[in-house]
HTML snippet that shows the backbone in 3Dmol.js (N, CA, C, O; Angstrom):
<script src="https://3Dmol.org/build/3Dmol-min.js"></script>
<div id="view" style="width:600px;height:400px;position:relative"></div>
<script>
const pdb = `
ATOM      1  N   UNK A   1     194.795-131.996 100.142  1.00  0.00           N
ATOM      2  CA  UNK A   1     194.029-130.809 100.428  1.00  0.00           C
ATOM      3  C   UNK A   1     194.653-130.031 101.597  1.00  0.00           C
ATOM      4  O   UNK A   1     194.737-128.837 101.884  1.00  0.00           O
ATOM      5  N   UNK A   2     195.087-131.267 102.200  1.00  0.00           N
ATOM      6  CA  UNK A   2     196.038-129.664 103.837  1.00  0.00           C
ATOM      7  C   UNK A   2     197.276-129.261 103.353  1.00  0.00           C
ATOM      8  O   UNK A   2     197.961-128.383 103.878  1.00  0.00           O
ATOM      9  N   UNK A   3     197.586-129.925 102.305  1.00  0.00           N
ATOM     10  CA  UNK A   3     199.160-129.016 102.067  1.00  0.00           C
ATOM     11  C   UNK A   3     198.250-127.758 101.290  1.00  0.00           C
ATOM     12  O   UNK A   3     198.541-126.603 101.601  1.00  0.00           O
ATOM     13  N   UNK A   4     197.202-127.980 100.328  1.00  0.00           N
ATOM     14  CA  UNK A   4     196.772-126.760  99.466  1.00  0.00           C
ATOM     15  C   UNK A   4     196.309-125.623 100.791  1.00  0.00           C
ATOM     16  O   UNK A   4     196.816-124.539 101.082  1.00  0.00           O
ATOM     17  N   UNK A   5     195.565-126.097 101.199  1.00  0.00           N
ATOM     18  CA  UNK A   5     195.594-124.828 102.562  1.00  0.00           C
ATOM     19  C   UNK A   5     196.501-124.249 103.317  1.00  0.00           C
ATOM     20  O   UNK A   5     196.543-123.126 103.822  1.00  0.00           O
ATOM     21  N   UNK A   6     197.691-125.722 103.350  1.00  0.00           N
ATOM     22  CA  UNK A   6     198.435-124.815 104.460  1.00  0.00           C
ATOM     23  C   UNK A   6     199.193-123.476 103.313  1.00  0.00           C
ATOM     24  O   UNK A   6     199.607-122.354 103.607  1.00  0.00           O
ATOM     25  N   UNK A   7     199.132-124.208 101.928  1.00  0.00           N
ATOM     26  CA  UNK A   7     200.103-123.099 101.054  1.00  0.00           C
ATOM     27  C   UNK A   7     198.829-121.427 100.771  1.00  0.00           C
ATOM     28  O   UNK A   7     199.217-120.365 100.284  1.00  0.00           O
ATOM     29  N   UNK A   8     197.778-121.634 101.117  1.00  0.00           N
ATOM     30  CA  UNK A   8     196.830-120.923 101.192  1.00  0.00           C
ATOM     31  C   UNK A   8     197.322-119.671 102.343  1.00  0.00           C
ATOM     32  O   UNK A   8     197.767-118.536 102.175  1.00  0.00           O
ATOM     33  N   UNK A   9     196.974-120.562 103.686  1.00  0.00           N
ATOM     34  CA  UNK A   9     197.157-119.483 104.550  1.00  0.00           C
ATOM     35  C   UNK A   9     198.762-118.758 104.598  1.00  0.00           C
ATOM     36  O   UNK A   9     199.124-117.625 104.916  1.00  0.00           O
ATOM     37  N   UNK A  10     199.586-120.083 104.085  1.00  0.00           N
ATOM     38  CA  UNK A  10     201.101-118.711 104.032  1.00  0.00           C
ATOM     39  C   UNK A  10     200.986-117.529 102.974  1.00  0.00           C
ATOM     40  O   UNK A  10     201.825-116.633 102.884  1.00  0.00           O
ATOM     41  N   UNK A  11     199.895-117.627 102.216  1.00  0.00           N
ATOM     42  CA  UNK A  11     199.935-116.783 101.081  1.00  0.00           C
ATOM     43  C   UNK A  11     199.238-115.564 101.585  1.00  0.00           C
ATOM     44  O   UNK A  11     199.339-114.369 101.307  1.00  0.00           O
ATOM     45  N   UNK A  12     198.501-116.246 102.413  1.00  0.00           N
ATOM     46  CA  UNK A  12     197.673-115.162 102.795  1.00  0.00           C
ATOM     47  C   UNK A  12     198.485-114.069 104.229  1.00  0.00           C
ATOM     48  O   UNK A  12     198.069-112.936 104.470  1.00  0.00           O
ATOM     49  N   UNK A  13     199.323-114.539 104.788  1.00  0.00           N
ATOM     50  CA  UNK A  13     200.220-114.253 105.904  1.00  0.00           C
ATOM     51  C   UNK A  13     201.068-113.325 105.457  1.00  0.00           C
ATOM     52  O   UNK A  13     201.173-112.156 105.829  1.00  0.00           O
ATOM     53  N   UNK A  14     201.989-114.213 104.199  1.00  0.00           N
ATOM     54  CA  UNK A  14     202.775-113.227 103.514  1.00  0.00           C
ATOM     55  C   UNK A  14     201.938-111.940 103.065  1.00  0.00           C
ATOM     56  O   UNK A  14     202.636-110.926 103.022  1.00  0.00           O
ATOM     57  N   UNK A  15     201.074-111.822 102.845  1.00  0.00           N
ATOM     58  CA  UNK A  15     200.707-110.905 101.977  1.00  0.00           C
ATOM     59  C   UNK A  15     199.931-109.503 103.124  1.00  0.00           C
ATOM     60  O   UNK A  15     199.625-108.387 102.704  1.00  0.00           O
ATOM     61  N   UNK A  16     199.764-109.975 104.562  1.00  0.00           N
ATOM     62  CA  UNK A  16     198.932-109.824 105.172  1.00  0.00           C
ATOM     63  C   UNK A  16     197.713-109.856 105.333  1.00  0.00           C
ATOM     64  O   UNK A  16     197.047-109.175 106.114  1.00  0.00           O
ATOM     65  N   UNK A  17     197.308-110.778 104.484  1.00  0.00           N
ATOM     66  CA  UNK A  17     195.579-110.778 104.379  1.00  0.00           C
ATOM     67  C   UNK A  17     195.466-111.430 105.731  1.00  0.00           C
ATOM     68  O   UNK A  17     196.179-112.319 106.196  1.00  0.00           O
ATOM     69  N   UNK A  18     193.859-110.481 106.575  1.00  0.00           N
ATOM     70  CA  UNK A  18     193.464-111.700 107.480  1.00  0.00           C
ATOM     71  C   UNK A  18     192.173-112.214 106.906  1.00  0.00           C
ATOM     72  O   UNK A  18     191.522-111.862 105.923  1.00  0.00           O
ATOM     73  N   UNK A  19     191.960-113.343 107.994  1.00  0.00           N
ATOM     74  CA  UNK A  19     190.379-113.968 107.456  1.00  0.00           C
ATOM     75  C   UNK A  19     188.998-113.161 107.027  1.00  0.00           C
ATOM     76  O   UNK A  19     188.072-113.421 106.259  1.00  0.00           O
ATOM     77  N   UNK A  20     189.376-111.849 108.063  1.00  0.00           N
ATOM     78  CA  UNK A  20     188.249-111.080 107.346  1.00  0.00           C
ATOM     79  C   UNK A  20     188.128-110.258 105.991  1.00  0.00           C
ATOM     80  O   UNK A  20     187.156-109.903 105.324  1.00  0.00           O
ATOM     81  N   UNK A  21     189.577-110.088 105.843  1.00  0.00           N
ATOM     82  CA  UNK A  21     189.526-109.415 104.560  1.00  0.00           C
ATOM     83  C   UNK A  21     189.468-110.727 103.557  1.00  0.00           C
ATOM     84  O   UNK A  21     188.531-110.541 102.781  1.00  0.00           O
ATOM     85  N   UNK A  22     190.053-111.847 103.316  1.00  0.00           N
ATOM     86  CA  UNK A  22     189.479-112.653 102.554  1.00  0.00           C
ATOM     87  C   UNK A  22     187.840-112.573 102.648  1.00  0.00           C
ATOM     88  O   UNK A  22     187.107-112.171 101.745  1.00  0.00           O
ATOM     89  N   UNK A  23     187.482-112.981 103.771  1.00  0.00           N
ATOM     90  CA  UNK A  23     185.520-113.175 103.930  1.00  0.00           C
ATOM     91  C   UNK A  23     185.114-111.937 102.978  1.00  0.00           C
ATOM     92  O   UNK A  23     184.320-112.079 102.049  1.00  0.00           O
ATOM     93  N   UNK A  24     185.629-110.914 103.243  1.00  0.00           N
ATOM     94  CA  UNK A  24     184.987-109.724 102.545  1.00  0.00           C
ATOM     95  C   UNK A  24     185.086-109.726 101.009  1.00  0.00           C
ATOM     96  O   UNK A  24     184.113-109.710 100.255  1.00  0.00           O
ATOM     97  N   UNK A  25     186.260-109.745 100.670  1.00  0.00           N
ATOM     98  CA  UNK A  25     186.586-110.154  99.276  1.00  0.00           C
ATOM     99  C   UNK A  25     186.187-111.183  98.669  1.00  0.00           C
ATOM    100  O   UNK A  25     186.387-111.237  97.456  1.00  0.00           O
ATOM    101  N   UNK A  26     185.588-112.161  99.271  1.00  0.00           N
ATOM    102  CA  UNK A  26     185.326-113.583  98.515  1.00  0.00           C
ATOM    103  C   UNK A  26     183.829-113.505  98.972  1.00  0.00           C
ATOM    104  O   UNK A  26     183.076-114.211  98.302  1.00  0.00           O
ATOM    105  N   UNK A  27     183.346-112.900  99.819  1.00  0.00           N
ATOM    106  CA  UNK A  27     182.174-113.197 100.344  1.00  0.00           C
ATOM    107  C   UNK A  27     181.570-114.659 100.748  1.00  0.00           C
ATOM    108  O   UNK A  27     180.493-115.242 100.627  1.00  0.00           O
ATOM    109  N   UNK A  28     183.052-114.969 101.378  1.00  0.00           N
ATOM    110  CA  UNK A  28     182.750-116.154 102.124  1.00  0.00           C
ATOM    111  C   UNK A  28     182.610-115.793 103.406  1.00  0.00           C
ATOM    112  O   UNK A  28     182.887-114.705 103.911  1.00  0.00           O
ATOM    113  N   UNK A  29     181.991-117.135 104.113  1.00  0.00           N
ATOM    114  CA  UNK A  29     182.118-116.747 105.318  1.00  0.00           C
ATOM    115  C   UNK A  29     183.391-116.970 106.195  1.00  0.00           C
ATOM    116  O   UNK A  29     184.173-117.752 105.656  1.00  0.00           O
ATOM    117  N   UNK A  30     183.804-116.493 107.397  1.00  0.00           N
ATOM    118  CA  UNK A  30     184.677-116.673 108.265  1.00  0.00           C
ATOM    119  C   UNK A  30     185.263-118.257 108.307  1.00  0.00           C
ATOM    120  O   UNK A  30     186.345-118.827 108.169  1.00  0.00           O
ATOM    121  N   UNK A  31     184.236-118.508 108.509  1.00  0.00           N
ATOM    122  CA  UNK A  31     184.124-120.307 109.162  1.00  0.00           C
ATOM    123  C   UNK A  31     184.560-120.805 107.942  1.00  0.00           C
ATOM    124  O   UNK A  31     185.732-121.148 108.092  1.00  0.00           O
ATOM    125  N   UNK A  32     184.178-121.015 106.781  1.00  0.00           N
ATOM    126  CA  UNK A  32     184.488-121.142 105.366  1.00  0.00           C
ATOM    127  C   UNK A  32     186.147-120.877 105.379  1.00  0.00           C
ATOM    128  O   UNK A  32     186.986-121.778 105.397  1.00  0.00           O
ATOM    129  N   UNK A  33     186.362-119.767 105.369  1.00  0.00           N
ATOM    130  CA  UNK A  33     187.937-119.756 105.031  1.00  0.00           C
ATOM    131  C   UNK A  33     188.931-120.055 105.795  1.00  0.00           C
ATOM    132  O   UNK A  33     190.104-119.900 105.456  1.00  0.00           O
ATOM    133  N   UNK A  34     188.434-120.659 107.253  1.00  0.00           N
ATOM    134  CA  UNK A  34     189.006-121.276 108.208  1.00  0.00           C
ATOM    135  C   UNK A  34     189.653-122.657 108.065  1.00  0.00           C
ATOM    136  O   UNK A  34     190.685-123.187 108.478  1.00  0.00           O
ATOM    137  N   UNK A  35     188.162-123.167 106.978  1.00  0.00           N
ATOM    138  CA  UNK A  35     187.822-124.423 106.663  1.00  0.00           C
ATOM    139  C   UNK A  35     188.481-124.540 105.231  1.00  0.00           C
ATOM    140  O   UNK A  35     188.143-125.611 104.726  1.00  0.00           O
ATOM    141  N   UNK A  36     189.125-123.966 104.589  1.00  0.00           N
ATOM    142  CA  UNK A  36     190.255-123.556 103.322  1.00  0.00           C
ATOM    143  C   UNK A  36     191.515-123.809 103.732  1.00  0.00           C
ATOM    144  O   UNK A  36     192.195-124.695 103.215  1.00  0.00           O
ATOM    145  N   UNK A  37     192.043-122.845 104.955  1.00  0.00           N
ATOM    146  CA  UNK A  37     193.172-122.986 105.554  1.00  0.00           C
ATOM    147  C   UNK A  37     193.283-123.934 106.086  1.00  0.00           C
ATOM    148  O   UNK A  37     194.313-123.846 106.754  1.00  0.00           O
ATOM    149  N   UNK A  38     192.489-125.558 106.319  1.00  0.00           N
ATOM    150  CA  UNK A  38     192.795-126.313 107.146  1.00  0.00           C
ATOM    151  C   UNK A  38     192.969-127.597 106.102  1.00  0.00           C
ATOM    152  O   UNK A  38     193.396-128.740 106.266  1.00  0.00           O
ATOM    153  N   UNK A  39     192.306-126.696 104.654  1.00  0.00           N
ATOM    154  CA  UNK A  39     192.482-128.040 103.559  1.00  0.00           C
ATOM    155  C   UNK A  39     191.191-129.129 103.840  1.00  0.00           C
ATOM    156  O   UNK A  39     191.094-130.354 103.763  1.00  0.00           O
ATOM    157  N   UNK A  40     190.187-127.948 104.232  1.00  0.00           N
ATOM    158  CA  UNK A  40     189.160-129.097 104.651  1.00  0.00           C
ATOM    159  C   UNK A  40     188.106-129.697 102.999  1.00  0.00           C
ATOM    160  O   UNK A  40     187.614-128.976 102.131  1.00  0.00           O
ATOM    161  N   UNK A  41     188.088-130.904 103.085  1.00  0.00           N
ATOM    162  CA  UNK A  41     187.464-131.514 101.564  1.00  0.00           C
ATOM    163  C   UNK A  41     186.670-131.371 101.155  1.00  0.00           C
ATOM    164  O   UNK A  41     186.445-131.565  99.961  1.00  0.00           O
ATOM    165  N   UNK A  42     185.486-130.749 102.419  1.00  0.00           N
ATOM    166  CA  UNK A  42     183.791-130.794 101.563  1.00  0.00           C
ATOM    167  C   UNK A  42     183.759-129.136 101.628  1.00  0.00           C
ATOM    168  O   UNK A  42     182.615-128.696 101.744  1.00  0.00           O
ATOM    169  N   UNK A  43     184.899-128.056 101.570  1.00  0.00           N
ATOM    170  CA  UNK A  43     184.405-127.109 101.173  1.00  0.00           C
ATOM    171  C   UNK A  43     184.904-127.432  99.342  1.00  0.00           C
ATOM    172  O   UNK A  43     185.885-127.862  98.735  1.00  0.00           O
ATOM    173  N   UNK A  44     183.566-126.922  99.043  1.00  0.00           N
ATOM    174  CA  UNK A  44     183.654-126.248  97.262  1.00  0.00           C
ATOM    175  C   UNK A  44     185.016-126.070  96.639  1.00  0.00           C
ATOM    176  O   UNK A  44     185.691-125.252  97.263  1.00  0.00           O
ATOM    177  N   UNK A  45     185.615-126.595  95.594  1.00  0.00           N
ATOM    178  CA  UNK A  45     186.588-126.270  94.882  1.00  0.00           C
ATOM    179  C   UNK A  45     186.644-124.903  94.668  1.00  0.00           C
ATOM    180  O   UNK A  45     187.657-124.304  95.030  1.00  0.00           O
ATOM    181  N   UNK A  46     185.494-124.151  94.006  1.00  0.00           N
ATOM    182  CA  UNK A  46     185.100-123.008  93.610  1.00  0.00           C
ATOM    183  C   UNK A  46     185.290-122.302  94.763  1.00  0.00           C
ATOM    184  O   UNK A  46     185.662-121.182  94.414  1.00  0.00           O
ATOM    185  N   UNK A  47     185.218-122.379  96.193  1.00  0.00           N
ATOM    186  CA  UNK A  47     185.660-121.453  97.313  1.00  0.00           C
ATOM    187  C   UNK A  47     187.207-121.166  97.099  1.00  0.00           C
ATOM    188  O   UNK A  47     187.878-120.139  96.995  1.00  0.00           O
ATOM    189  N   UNK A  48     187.461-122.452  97.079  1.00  0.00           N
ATOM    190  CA  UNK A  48     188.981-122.370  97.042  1.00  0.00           C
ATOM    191  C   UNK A  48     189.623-121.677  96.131  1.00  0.00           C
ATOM    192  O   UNK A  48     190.602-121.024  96.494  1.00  0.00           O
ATOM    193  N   UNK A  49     189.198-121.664  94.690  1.00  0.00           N
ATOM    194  CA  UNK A  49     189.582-120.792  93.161  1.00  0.00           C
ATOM    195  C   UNK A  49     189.103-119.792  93.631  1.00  0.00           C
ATOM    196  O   UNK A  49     189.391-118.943  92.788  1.00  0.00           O
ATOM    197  N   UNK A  50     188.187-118.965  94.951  1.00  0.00           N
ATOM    198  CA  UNK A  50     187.711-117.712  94.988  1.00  0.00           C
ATOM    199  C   UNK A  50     189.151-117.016  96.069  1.00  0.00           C
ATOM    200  O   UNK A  50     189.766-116.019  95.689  1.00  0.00           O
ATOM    201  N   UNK A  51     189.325-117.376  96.734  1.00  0.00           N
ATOM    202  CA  UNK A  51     190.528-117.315  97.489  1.00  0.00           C
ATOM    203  C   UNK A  51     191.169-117.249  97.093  1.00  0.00           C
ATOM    204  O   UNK A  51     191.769-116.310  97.617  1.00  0.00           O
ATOM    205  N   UNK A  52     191.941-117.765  96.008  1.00  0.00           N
ATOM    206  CA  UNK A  52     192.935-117.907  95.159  1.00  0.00           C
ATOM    207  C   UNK A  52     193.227-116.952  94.394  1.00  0.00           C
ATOM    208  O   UNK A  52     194.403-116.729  94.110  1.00  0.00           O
ATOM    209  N   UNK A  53     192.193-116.191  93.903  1.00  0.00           N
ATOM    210  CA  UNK A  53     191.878-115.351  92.660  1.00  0.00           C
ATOM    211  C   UNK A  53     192.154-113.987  93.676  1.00  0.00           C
ATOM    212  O   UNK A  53     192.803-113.079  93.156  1.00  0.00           O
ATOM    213  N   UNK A  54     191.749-113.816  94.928  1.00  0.00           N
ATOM    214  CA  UNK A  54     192.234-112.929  95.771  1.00  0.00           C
ATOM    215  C   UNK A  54     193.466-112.859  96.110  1.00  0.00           C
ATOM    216  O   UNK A  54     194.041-111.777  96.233  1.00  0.00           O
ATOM    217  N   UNK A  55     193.957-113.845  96.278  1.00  0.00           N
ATOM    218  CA  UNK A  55     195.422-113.798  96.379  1.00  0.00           C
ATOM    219  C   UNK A  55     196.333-113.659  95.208  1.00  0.00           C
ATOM    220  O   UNK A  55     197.503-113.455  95.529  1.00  0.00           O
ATOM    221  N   UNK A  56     196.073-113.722  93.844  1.00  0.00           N
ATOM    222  CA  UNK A  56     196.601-113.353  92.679  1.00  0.00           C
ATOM    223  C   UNK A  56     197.179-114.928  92.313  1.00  0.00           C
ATOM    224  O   UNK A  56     198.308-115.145  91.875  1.00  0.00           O
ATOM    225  N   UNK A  57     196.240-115.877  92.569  1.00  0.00           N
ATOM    226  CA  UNK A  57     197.295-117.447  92.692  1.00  0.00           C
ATOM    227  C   UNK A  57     196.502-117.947  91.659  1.00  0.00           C
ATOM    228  O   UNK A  57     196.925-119.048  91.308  1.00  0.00           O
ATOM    229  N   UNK A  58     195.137-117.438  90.783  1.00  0.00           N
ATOM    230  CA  UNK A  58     193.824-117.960  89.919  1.00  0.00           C
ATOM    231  C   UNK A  58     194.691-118.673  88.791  1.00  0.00           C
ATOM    232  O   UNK A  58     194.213-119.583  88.115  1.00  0.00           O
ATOM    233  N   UNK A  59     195.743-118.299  88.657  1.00  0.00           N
ATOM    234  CA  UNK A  59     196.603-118.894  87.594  1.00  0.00           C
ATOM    235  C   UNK A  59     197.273-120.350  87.462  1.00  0.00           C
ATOM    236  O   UNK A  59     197.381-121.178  86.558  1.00  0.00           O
ATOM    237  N   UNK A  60     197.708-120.248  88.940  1.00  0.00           N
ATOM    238  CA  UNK A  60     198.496-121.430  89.573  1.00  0.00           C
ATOM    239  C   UNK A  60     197.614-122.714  89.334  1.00  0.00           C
ATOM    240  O   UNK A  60     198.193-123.773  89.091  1.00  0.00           O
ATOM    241  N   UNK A  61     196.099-122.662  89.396  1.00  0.00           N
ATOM    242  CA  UNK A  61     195.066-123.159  89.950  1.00  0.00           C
ATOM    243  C   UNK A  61     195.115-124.143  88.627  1.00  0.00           C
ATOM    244  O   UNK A  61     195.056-125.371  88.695  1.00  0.00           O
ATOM    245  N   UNK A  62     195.288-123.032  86.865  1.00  0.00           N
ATOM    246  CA  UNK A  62     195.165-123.525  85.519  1.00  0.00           C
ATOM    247  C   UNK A  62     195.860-124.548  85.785  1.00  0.00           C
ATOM    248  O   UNK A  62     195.435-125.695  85.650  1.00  0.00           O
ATOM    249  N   UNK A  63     196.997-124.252  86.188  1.00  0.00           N
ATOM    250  CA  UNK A  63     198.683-125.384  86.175  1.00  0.00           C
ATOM    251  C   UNK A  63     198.081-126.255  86.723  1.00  0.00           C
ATOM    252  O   UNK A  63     197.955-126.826  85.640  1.00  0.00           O
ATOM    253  N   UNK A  64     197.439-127.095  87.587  1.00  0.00           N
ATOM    254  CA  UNK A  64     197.200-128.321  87.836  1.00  0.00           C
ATOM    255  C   UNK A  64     197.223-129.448  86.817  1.00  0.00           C
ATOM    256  O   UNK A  64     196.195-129.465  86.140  1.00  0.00           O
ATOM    257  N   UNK A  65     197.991-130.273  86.555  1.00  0.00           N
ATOM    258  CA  UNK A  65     197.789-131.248  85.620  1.00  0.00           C
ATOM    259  C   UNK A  65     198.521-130.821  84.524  1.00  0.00           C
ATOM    260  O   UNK A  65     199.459-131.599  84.350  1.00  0.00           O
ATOM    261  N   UNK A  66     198.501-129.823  83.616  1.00  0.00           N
ATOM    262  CA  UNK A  66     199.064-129.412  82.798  1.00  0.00           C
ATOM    263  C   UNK A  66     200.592-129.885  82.527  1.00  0.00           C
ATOM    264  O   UNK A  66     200.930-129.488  81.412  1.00  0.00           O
ATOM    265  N   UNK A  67     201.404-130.448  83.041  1.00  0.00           N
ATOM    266  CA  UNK A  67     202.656-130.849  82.542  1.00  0.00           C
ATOM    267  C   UNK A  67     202.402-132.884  82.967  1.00  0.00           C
ATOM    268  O   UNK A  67     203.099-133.647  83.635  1.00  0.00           O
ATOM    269  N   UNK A  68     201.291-133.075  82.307  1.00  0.00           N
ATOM    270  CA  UNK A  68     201.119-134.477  82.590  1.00  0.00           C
ATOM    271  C   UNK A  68     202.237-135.832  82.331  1.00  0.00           C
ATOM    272  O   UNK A  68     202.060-136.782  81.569  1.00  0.00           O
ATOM    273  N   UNK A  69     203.345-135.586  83.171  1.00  0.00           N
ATOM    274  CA  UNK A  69     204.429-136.247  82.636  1.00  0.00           C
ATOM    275  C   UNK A  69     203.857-137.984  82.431  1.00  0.00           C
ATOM    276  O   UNK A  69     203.924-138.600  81.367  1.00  0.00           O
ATOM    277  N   UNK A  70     203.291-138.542  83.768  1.00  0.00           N
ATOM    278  CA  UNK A  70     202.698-139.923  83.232  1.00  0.00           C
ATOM    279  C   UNK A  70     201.973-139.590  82.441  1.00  0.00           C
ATOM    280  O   UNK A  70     202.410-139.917  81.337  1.00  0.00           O
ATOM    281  N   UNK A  71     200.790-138.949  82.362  1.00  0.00           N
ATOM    282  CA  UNK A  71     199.992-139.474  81.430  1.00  0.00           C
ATOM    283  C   UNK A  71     200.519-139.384  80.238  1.00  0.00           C
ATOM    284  O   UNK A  71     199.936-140.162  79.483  1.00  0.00           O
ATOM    285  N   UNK A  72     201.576-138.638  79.574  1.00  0.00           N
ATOM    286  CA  UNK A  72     202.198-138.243  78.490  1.00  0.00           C
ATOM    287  C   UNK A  72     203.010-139.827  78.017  1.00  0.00           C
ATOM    288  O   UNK A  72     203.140-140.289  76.883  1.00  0.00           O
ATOM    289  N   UNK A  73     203.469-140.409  79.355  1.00  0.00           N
ATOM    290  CA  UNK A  73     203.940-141.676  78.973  1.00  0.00           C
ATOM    291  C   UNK A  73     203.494-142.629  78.743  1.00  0.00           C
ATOM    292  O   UNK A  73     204.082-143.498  78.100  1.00  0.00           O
ATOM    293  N   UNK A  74     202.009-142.773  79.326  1.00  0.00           N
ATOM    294  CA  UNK A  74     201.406-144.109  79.077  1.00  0.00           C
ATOM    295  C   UNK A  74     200.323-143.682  77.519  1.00  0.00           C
ATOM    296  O   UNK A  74     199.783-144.554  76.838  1.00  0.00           O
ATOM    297  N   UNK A  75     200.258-142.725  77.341  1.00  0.00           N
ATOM    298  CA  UNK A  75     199.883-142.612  75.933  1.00  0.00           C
ATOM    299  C   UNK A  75     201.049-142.267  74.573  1.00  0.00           C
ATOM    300  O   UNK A  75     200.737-141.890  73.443  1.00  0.00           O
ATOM    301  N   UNK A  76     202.150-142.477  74.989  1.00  0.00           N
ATOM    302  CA  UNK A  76     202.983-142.650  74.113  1.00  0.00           C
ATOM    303  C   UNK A  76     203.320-144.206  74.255  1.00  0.00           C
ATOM    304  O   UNK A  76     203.326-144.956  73.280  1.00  0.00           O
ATOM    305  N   UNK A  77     203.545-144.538  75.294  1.00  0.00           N
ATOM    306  CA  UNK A  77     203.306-146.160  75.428  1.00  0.00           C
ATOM    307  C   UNK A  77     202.442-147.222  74.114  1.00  0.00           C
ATOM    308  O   UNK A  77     202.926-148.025  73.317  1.00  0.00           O
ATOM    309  N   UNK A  78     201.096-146.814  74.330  1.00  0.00           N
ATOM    310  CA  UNK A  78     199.600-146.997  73.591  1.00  0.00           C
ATOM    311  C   UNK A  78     200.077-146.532  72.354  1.00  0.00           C
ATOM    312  O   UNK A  78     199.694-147.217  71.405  1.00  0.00           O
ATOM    313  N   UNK A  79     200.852-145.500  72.053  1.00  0.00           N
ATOM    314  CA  UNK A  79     200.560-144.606  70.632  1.00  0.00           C
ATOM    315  C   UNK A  79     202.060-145.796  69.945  1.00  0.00           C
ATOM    316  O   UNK A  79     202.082-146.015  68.734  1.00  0.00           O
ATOM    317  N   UNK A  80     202.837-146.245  70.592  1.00  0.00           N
ATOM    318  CA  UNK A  80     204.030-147.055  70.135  1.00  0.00           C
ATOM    319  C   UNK A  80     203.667-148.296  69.966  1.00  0.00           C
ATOM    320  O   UNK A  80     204.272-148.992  69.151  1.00  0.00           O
ATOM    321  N   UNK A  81     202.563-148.821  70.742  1.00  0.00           N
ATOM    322  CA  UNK A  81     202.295-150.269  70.364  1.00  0.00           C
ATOM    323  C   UNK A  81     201.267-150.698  69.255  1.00  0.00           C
ATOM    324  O   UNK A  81     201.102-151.777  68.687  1.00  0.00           O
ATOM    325  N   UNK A  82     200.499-149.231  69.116  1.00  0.00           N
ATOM    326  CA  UNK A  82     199.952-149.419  67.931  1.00  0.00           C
ATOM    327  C   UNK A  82     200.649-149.260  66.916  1.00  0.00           C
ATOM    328  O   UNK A  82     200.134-149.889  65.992  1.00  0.00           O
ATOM    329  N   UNK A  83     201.524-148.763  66.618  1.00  0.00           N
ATOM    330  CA  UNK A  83     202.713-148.090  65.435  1.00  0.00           C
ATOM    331  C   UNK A  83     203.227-149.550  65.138  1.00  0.00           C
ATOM    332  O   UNK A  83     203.178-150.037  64.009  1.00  0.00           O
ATOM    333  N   UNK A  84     203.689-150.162  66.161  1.00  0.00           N
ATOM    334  CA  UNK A  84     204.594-151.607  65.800  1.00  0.00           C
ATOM    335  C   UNK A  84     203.577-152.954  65.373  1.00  0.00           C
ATOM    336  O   UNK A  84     203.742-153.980  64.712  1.00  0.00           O
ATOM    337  N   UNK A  85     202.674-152.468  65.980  1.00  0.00           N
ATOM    338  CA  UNK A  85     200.966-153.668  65.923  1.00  0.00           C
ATOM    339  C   UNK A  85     201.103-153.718  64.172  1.00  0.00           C
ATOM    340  O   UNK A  85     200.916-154.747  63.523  1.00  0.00           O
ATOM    341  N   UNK A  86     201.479-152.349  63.562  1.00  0.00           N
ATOM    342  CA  UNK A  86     200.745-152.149  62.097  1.00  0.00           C
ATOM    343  C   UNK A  86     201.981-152.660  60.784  1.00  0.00           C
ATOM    344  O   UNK A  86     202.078-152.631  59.558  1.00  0.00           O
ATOM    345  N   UNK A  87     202.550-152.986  61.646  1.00  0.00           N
ATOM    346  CA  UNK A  87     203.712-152.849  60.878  1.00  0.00           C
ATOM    347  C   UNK A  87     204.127-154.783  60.742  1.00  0.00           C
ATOM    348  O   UNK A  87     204.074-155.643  61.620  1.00  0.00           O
ATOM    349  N   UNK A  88     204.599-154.917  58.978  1.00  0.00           N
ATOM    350  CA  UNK A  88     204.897-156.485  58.897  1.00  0.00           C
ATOM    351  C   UNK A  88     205.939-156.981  59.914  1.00  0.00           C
ATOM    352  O   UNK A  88     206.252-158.171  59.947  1.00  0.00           O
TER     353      UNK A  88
END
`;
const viewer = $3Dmol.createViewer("view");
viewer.addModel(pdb, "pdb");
viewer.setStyle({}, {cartoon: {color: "spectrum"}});
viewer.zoomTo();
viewer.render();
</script>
């Protein structure tokens, strides 16, 4: 969660957003997006996808998981041992 913030607030740096124009745009509060940039855990996922979506990143957010290289292996694993299980 602090690397996702810290990549938060460079996004927001680069771009010049400050905290208030996020607060305004997300209608979060100050303290809230402080608490984003620090990668803090018990704010809301959904704060974080609101931030995100301000920064043009709502996309990035889909990509999580999506190129599941283990899991792709341990269910081809499973999908091969049943194939050989069936076989004389």
């Amino acid at each position: 969660m602090e690397q996702l913030g810290e990549n938060i607030k460079l996004a927001c740096k680069r771009r010049g957003y400050t905290q208030v124009l996020i607060s305004e745009r997300t209608g979060l509060s100050r303290l809230t997006i402080r608490k984003i940039e620090k990668g803090d855990p018990s704010v809301s996922i959904g704060h974080y996808l609101a931030v995100l979506s301000v920064l043009g990143l709502a996309e990035d957010f889909a990509r999580v998981a999506a190129d599941d290289e283990l899991g792709r292996k341990l269910q081809d694993i499973k999908l091969m041992s049943k194939k050989s299980g069936t076989q004389p």
